[in-house]
C-alpha positions as CSV (number, residue, x, y, z in Angstrom):
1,X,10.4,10.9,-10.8
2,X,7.1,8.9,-11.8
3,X,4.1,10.1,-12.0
4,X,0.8,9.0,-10.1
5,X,-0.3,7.9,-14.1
6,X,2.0,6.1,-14.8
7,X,2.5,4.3,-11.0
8,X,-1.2,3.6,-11.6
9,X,-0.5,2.1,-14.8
10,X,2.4,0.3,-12.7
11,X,-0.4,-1.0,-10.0
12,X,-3.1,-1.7,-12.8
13,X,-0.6,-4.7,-14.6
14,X,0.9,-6.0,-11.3
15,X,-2.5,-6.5,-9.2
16,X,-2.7,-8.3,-6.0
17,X,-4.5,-11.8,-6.0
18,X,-7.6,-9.9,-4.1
19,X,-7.6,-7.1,-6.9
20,X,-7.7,-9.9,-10.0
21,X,-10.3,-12.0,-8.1
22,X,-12.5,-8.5,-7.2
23,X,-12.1,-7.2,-10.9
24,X,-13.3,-10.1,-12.7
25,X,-16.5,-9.6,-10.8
26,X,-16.9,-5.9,-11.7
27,X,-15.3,-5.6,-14.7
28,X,-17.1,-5.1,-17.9
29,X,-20.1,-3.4,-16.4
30,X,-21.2,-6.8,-15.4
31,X,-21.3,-6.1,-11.5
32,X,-25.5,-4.1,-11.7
33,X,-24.3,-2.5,-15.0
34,X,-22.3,0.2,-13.0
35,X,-18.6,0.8,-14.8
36,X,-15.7,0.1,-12.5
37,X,-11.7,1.4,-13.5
38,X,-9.1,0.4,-11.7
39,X,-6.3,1.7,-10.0
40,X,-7.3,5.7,-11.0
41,X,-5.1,8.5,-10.0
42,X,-7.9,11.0,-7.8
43,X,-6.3,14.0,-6.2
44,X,-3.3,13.0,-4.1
45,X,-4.3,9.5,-4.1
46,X,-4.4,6.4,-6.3
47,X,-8.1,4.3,-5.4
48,X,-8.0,0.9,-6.6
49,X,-11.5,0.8,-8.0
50,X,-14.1,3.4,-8.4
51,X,-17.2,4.0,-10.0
52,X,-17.6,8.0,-11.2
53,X,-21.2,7.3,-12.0
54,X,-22.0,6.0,-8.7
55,X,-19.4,7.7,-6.4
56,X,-18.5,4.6,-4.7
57,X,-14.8,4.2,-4.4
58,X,-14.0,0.3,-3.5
59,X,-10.7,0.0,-1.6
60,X,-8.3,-3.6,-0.8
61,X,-6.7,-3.8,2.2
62,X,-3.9,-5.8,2.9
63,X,-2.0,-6.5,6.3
64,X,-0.4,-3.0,6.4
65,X,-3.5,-1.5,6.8
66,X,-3.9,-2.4,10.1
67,X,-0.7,-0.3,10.6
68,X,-1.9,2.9,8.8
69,X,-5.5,3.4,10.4
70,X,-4.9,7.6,10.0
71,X,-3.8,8.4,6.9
72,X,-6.6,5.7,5.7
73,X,-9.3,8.0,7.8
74,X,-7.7,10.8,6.2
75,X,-7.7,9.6,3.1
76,X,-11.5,8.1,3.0
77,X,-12.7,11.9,4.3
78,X,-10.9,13.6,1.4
79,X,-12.5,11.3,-0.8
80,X,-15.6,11.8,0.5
81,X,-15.2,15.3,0.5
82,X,-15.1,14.7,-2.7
83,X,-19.0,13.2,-3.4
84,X,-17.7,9.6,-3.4
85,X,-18.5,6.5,-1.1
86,X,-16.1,4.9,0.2
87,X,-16.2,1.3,1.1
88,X,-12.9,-1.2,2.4
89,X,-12.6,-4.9,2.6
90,X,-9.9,-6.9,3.5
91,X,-7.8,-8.7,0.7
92,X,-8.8,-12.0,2.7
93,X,-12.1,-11.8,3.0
94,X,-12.2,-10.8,-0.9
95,X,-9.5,-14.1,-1.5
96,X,-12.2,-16.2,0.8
97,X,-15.6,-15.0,0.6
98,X,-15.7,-13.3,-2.7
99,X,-19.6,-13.9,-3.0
100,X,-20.2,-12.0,0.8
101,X,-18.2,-9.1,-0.6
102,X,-20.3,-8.8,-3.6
103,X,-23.3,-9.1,-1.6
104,X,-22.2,-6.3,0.7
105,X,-21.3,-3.9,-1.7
106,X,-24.6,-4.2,-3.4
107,X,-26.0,-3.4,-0.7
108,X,-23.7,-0.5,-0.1
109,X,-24.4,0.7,-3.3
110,X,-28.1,0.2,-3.4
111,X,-27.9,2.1,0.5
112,X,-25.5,4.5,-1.3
């Protein structure tokens, strides 16, 4: 049986067009200096970005999201049980408005 690590690992060097396109905007503290990991085991879940200092979780939908609307509401209030903001975009608005994403989740984070 694998392990949530090592399916994270899995997820981390297979990303999804949205999550490469997303992560060379935050990695390398170069998104307002704030240190984003990727794909990062939390509880029962896998997030695919997060930012401990800041609490803001960063989640990319795909399509089947739009079939799975509970356990994502469960999900987002367990992690927010947990101190942490959670914010979702849609890999296609990531794949065609990168910049707007960006924008908004500055000012998510600056709201924060």
């Amino acid at each position: 049986m694998i392990t949530k690590t090592q399916f994270a690992k899995e997820l981390r060097q297979n990303p999804t067009n949205a999550e490469k396109l997303f992560w060379r905007h935050v990695s390398n503290r170069q998104f307002q200096g704030a240190k984003f990991k990727r794909q990062v085991p939390m509880g029962n879940y896998i997030v695919d970005f997060v930012c401990h200092d800041m609490k803001v979780i960063v989640e990319l939908d795909g399509g089947q999201h739009a079939l799975q609307e509970q356990q994502d509401r469960m999900r987002t209030n367990e992690l927010q049980n947990q101190g942490y903001q959670v914010i979702r975009y849609w890999n296609n608005d990531v794949l065609s408005n990168i910049e707007g994403v960006m924008k908004n989740l500055a000012e998510q984070m600056n709201r924060g």
